[in-house]
C-alpha positions in Angstrom: -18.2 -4.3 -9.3 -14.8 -2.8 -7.3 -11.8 -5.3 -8.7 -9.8 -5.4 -5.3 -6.2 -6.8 -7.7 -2.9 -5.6 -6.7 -2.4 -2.2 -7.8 0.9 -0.4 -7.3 0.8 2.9 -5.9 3.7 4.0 -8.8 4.1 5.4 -11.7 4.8 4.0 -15.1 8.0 4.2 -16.4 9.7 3.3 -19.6 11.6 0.0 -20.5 14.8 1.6 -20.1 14.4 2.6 -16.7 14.8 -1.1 -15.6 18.5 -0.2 -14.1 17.4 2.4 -12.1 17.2 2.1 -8.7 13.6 1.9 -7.1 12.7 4.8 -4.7 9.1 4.7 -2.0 7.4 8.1 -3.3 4.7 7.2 -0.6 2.0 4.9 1.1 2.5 1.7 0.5 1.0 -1.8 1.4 2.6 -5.5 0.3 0.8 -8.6 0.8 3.9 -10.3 2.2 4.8 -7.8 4.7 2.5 -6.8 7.5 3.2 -2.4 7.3 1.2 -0.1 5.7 4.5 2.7 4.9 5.2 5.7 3.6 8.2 6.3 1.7 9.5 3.1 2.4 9.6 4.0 6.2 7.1 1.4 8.8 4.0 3.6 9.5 0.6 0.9 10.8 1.4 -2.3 11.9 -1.2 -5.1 10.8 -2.4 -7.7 13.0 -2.3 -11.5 11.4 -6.4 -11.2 11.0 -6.1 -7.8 8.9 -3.8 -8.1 6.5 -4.4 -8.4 2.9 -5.7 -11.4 0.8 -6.0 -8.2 -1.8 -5.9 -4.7 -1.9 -6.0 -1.6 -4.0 -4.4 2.0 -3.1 -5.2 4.9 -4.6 -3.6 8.1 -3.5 -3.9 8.5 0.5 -6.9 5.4 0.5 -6.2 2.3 1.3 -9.2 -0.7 0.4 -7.6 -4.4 2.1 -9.7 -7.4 1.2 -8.5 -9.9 3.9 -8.9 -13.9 4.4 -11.7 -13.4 6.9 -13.9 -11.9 4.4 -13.8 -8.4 6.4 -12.5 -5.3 4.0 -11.2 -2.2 5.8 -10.8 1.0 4.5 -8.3 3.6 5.2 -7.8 6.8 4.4 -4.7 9.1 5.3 -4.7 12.5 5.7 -2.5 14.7 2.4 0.1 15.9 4.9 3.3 14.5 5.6 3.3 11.6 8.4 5.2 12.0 11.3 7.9 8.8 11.1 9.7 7.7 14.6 
C-alpha cells in the first residue's frame, strides 16, 4: 500500500529552531496553491483538474493524488531548473 499523506520535502530540525526564518531548499508542492516550485520560485503551473487532493515528494519525484481519482507522477531531472 503507497500512503499518498502530506510529506514535506524538509528536513528536521530541532525545537529551537522555531525563530529561524524558513528558507525553499527545493521542489516543492502545497495543496493550497496551484505551483509545483523550486526554491520557493513558480516552476509548473497546475490546471484546476490536476492539483492535489494528496501528494507525496521525495527528492526530484513528485506522486499527486487528485479529486478526479487520476494520480500523476513526475519526476525532475537532478540539475538546476532554469527560473524566468
Amino acid at each position: 500500500m503507497l500512503d499518498l499523506g502530506h510529506v514535506a520535502n524538509s528536513s528536521l530540525c530541532p525545537a529551537s529552531a522555531d525563530s529561524l526564518p524558513l528558507e525553499a531548499t527545493g521542489y516543492g508542492l502545497s495543496d493550497s496553491d496551484p505551483w509545483i516550485s523550486y526554491k520557493g520560485e513558480n516552476l509548473l503551473w497546475l490546471p484546476p483538474e490536476y492539483r492535489p487532493s494528496s501528494f507525496a515528494i521525495s527528492g526530484t519525484g513528485f506522486l499527486i493524488g487528485c479529486s478526479s481519482g487520476r494520480v500523476l507522477i513526475f519526476k525532475f531531472s537532478n540539475e538546476v531548473p532554469v527560473l524566468n
